[in-house]
MMTF fields as JSON, N, C-alpha, C and O atoms, coordinates in Angstrom:
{
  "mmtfVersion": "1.0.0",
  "mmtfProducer": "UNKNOWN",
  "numBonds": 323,
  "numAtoms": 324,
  "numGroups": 81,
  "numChains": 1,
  "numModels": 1,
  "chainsPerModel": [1],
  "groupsPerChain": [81],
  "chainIdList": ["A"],
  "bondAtomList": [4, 2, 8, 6, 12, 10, 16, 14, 20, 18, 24, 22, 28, 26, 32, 30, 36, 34, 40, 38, 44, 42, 48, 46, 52, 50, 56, 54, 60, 58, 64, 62, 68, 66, 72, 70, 76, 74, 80, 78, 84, 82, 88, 86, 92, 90, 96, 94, 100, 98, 104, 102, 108, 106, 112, 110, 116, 114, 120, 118, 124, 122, 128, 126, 132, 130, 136, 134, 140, 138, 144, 142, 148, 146, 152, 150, 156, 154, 160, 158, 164, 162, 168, 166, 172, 170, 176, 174, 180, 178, 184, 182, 188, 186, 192, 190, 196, 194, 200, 198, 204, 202, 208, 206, 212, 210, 216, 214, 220, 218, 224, 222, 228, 226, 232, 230, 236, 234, 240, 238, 244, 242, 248, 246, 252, 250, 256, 254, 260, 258, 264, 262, 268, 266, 272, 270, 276, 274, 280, 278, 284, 282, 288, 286, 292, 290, 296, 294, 300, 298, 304, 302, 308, 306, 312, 310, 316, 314, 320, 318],
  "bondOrderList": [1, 1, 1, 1, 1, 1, 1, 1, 1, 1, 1, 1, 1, 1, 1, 1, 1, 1, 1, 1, 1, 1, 1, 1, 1, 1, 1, 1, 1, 1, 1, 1, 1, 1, 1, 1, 1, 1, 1, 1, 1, 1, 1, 1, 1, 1, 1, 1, 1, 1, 1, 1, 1, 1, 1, 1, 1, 1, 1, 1, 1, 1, 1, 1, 1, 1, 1, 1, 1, 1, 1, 1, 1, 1, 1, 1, 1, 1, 1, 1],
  "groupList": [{"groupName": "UNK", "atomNameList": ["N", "CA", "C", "O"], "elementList": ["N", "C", "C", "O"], "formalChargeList": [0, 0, 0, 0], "bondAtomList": [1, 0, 2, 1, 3, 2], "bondOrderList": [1, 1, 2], "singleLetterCode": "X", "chemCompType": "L-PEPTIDE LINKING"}],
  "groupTypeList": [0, 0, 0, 0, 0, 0, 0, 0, 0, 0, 0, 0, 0, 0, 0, 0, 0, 0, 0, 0, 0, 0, 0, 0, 0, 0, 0, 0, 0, 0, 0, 0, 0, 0, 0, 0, 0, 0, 0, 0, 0, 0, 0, 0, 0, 0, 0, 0, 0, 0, 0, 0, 0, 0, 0, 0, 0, 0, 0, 0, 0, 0, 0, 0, 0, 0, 0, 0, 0, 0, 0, 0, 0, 0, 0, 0, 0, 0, 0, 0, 0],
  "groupIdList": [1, 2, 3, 4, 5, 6, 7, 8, 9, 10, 11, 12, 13, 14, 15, 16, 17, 18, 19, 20, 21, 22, 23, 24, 25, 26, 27, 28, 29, 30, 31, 32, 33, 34, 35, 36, 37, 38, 39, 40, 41, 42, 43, 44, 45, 46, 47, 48, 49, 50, 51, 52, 53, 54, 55, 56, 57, 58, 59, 60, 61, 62, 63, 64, 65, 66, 67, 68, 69, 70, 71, 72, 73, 74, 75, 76, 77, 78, 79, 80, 81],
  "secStructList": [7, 7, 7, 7, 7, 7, 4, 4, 4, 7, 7, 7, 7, 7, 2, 2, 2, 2, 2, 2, 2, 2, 2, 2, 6, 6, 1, 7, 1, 2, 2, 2, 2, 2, 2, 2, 2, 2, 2, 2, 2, 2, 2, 2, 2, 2, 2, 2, 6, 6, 7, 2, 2, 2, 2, 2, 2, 2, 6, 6, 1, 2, 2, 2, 2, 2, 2, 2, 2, 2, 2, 2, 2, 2, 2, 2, 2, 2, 6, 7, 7],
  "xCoordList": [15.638, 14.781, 13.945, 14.384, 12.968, 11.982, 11.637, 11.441, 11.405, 10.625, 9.157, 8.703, 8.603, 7.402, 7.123, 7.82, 5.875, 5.978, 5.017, 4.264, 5.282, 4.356, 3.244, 3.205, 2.267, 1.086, 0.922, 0.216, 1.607, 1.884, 2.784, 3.118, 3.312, 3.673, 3.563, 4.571, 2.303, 1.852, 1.656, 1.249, 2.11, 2.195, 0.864, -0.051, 1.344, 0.07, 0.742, 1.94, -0.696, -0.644, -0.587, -1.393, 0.078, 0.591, -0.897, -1.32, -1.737, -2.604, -3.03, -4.129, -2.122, -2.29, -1.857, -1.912, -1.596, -0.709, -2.632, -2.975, -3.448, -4.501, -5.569, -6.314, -5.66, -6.667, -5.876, -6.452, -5.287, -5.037, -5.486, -5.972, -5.202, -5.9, -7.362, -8.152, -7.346, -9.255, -9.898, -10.703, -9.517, -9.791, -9.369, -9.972, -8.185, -7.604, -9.024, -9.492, -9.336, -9.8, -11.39, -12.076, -12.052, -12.828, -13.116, -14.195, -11.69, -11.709, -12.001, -11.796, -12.237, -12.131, -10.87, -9.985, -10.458, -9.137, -9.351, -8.602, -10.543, -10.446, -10.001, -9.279, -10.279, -9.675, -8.368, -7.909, -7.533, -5.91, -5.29, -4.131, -6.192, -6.072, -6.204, -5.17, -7.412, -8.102, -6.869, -6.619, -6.237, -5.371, -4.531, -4.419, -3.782, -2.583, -2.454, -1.42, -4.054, -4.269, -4.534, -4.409, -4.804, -4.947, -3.523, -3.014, -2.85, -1.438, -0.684, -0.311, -0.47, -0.333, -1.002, -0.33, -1.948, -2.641, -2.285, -2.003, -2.364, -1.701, -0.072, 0.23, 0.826, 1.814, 2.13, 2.917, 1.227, 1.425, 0.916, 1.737, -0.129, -0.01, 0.937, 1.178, 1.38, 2.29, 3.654, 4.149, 4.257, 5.056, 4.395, 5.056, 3.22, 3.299, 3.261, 3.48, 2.887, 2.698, 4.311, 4.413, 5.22, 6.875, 7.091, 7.785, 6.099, 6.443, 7.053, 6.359, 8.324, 8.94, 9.23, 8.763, 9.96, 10.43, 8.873, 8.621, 7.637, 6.477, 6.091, 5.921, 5.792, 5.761, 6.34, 5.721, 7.447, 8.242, 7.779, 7.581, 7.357, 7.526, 6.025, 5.778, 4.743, 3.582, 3.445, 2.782, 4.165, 4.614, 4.897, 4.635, 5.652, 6.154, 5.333, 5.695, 4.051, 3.096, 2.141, 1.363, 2.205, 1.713, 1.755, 0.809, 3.107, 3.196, 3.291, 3.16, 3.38, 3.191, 1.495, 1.047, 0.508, -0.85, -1.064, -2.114, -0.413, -0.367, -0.331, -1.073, 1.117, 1.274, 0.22, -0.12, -0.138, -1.272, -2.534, -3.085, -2.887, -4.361, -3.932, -4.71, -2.403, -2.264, -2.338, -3.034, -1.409, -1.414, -2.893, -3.142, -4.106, -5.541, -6.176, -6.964, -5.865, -6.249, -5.9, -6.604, -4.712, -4.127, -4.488, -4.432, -4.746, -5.155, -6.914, -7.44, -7.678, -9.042, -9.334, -10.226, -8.25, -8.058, -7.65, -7.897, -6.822, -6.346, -6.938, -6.628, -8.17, -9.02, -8.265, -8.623, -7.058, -6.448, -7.508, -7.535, -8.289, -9.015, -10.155, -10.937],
  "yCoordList": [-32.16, -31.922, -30.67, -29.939, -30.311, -29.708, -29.141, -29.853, -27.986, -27.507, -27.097, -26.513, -27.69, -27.596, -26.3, -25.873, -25.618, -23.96, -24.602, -25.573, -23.778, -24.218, -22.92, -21.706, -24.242, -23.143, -21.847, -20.97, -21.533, -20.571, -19.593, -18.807, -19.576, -18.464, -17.977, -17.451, -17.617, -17.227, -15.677, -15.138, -15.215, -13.818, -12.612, -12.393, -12.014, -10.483, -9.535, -9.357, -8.637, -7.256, -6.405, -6.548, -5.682, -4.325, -3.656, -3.294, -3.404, -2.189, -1.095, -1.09, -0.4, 0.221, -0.097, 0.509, -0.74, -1.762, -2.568, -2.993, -2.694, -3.511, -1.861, -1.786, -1.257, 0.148, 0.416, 0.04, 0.713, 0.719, 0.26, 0.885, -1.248, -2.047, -2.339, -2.437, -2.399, -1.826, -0.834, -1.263, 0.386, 1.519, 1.578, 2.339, 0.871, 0.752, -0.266, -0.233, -1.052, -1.86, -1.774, -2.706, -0.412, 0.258, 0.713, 0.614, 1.483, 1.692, 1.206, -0.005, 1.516, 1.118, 0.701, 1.527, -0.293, -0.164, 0.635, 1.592, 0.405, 1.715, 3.18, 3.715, 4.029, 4.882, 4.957, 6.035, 3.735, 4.037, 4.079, 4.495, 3.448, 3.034, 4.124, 4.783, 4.822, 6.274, 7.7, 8.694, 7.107, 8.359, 8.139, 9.057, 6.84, 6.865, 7.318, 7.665, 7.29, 7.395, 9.039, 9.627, 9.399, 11.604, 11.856, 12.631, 11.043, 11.823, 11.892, 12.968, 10.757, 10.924, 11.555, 11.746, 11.936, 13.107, 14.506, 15.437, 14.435, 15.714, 15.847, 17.0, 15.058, 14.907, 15.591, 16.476, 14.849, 14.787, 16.831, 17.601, 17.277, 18.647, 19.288, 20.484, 18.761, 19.88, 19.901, 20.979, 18.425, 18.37, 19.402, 20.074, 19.205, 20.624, 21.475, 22.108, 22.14, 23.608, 23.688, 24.468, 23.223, 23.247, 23.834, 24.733, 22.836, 22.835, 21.588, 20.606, 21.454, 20.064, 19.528, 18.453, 20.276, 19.356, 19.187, 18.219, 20.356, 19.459, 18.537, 17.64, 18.14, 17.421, 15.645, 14.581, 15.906, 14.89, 14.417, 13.203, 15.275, 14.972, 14.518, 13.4, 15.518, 14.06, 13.2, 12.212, 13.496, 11.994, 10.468, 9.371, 10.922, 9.665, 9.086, 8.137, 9.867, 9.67, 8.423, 7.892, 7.92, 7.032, 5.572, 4.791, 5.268, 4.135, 4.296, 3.208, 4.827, 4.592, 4.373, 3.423, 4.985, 4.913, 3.482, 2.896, 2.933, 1.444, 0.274, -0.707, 0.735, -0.023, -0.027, -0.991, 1.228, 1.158, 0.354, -0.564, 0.85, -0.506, -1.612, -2.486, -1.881, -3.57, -3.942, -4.834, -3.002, -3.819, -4.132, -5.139, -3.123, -2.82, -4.345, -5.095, -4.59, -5.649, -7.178, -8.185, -7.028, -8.374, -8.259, -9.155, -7.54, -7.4, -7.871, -8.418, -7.594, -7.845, -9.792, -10.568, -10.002, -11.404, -12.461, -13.652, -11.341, -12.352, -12.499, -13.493, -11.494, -10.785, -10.864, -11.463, -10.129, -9.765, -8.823, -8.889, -8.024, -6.731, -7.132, -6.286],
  "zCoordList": [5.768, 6.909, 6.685, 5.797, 7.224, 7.319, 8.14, 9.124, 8.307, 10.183, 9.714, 8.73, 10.908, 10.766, 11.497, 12.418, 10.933, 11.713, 13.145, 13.075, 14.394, 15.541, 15.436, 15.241, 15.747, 15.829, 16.722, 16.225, 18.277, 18.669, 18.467, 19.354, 17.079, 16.414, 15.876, 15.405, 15.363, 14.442, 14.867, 15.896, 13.665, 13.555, 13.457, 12.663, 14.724, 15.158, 14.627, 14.407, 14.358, 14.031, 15.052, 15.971, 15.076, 15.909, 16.116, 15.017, 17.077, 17.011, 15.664, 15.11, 15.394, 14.423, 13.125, 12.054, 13.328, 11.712, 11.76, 10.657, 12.628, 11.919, 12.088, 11.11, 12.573, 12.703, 11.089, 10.069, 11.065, 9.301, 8.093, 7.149, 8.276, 7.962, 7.732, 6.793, 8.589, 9.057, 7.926, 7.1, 7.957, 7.072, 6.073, 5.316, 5.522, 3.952, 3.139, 2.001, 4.289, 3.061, 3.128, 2.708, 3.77, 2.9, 1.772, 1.188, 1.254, 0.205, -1.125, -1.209, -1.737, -3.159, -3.917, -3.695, -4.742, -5.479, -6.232, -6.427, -6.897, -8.196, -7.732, -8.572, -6.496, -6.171, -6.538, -6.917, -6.47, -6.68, -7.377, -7.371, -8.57, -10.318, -10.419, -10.313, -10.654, -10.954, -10.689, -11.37, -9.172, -8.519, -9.63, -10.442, -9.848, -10.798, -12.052, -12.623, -12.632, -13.671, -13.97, -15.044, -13.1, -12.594, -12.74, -13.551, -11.774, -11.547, -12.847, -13.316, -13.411, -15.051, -15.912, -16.926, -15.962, -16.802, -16.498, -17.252, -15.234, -14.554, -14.957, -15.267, -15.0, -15.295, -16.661, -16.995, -17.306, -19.35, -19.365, -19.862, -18.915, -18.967, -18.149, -18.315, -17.467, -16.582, -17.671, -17.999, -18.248, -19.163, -20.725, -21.516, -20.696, -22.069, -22.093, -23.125, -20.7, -20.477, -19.921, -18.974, -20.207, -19.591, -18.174, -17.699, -17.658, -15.869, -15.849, -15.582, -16.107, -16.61, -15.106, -14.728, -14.35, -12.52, -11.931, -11.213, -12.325, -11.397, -11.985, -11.159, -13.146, -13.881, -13.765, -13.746, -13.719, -13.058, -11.954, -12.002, -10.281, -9.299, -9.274, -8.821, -9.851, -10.163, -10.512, -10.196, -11.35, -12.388, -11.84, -12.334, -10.398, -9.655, -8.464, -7.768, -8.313, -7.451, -8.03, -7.237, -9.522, -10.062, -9.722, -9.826, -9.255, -9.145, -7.209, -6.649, -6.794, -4.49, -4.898, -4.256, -5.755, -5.36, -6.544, -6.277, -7.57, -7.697, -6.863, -6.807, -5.971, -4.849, -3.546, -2.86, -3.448, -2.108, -2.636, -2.028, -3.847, -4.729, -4.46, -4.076, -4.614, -4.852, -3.258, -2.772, -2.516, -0.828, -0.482, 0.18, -0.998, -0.233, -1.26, -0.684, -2.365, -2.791, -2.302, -2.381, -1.824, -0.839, 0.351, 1.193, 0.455, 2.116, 2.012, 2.982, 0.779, 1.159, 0.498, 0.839, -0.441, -0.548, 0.643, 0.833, 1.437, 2.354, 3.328, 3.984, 3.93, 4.956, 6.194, 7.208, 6.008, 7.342, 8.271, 9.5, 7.544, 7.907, 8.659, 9.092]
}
């Protein structure tokens, strides 16, 4: 068996869950590529000049600004916005 989904359930955005929305997908993706791609450069010198823990902690800012490109890219495929 199967359930069929009913058309009056279909799922809303919260107010600010779409004002978000809204303004994310102004952006550019390349902005987030670009950020990831800074924060790792920034990273690789902070690791040679032996600022090894900041280093690290930019370091991990690479992949949250991957993920924000990819959400702002599904979001403008899917045109929730």
């Amino acid at each position: 068996m199967t359930k069929e989904k009913d058309s009056n359930s279909e799922h809303t955005e919260g107010p600010v869950a779409t004002a978000v929305e809204e303004q994310r997908v102004k952006l550019l993706s390349d902005i987030f590529l670009w950020a990831s791609l800074g924060s790792m450069g920034v990273s690789l010198y902070l690791q040679a000049t032996g600022s090894r823990h900041r280093s690290l902690f930019v370091g991990q800012w690479a992949a949250p600004f991957r993920l924000l490109g990819l959400y702002n890219k599904l979001i403008k495929l899917e045109g929730h916005a």
